[in-house]
C-alpha positions as CSV (number, residue, x, y, z in Angstrom):
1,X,125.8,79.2,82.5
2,X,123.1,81.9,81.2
3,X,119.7,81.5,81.9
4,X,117.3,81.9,79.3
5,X,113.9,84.2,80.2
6,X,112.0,81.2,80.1
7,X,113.8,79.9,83.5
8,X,114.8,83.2,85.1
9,X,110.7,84.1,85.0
10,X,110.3,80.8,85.9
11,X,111.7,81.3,89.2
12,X,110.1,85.0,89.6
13,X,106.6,83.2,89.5
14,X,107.7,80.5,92.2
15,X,109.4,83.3,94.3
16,X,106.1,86.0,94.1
17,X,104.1,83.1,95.0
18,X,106.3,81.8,98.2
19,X,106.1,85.3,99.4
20,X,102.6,86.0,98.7
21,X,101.7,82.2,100.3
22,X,98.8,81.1,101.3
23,X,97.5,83.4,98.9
24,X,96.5,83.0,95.6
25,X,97.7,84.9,92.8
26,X,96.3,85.5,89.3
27,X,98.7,85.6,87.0
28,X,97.9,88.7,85.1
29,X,98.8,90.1,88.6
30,X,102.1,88.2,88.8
31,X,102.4,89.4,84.7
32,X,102.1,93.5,86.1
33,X,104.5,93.1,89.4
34,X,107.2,92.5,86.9
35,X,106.3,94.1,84.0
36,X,106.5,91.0,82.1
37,X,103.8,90.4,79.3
38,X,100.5,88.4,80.8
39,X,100.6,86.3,77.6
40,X,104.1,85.2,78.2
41,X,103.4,84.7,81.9
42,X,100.4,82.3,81.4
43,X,102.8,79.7,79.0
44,X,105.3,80.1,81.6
45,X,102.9,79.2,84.3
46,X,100.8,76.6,82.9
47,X,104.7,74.4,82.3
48,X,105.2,75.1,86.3
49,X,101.6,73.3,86.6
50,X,102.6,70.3,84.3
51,X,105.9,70.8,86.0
52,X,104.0,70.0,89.6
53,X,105.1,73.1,90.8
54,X,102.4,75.3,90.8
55,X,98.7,74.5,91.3
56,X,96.2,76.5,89.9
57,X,92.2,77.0,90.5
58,X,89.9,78.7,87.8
59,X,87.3,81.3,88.4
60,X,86.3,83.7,91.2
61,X,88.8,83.1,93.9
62,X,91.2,81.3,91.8
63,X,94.6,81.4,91.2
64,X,98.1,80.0,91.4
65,X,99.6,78.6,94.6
66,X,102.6,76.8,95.5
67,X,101.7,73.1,94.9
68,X,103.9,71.9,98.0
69,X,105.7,73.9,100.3
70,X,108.8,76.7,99.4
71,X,111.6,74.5,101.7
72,X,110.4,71.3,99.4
73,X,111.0,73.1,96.2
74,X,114.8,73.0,95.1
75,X,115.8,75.6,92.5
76,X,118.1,73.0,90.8
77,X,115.3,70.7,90.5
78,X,112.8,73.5,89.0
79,X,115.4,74.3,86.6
80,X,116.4,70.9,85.6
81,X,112.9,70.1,85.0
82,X,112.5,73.3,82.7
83,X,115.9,72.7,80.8
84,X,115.0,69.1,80.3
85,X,115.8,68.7,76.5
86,X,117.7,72.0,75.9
87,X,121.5,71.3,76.4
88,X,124.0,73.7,76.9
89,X,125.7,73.4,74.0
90,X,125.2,71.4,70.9
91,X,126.7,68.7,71.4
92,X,125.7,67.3,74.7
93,X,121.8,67.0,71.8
94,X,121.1,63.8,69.8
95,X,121.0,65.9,66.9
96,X,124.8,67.6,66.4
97,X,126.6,68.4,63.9
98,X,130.1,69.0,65.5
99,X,132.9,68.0,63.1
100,X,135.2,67.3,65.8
101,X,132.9,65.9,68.4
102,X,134.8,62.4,68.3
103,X,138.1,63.6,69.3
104,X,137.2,66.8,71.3
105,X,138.2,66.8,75.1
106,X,135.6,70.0,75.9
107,X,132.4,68.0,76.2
108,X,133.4,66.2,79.0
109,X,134.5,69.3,81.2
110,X,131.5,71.4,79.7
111,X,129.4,68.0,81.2
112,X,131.1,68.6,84.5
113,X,130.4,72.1,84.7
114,X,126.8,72.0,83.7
115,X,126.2,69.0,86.7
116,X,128.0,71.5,89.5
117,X,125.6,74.7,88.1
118,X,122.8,72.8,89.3
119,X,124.6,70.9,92.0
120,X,125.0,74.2,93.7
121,X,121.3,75.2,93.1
122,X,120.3,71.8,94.1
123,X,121.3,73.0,97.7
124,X,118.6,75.8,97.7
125,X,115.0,75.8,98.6
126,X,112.5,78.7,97.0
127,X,111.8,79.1,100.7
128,X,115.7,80.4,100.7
129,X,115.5,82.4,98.0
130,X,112.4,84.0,99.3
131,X,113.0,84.2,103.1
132,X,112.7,88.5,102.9
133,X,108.7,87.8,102.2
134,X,108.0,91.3,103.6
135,X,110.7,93.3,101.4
136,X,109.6,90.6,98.5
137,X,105.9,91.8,99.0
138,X,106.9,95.4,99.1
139,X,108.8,95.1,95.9
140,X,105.9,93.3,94.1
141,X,103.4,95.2,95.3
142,X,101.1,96.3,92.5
């Protein structure tokens, strides 16, 4: 299963801002550690805040922070929450047009393997991911 940018930076926000916690981050700083467009960031930010994920404070001194601790945060959960709606292929949507959907035996093993993707990632925490805080700060550093 491929990621789409949308989930892999996603996960980059969450993991900047385990390493970088307590602190708050702006995104436009988050945006320039990875070379990633600020506008693009902010969208991707602001669903992590709907999402629970991610809090976020306006004005002097604001920022985003982790909205509950790294260990509490499961990367299959994040990502489940972030795919919600978008299946991984057509036919597992309300909407398909498969010609052969009623007697094809792939959607059931496509089903399977989907569910063990984030069955795996259900067993990691974003403080796993981000355990090397130091080398993560190093390599983010602006």
């Amino acid at each position: 299963m491929q990621l789409d940018k949308f989930s892999d930076y996603a996960l980059r926000i969450l993991i900047a801002l385990a390493a970088h916690a307590p602190a708050k981050l702006a995104a436009s700083s988050i945006a320039q550690m990875y070379g990633i467009s600020d506008n693009h960031l902010s969208k991707i930010a602001t669903q992590l805040v709907k999402s629970g994920f991610v809090r976020s404070e306006r004005g002097r001194g604001g920022g985003l922070t982790l909205a509950q601790p790294a260990s509490d945060i499961s990367v299959g959960g994040v990502l489940r929450i972030l795919k919600k709606g978008q299946p991984v292929v057509e036919c597992f949507s309300a909407n398909t047009s498969c010609a052969i959907l009623p007697a094809c035996g792939l959607r059931a093993p496509l089903l399977d393997a989907q569910e063990a993707f984030f069955a795996v990632l259900d067993g990691y925490s974003l403080a796993d991911v981000a355990r090397s805080k130091s080398a993560l700060k190093d390599l983010l550093a602006i």
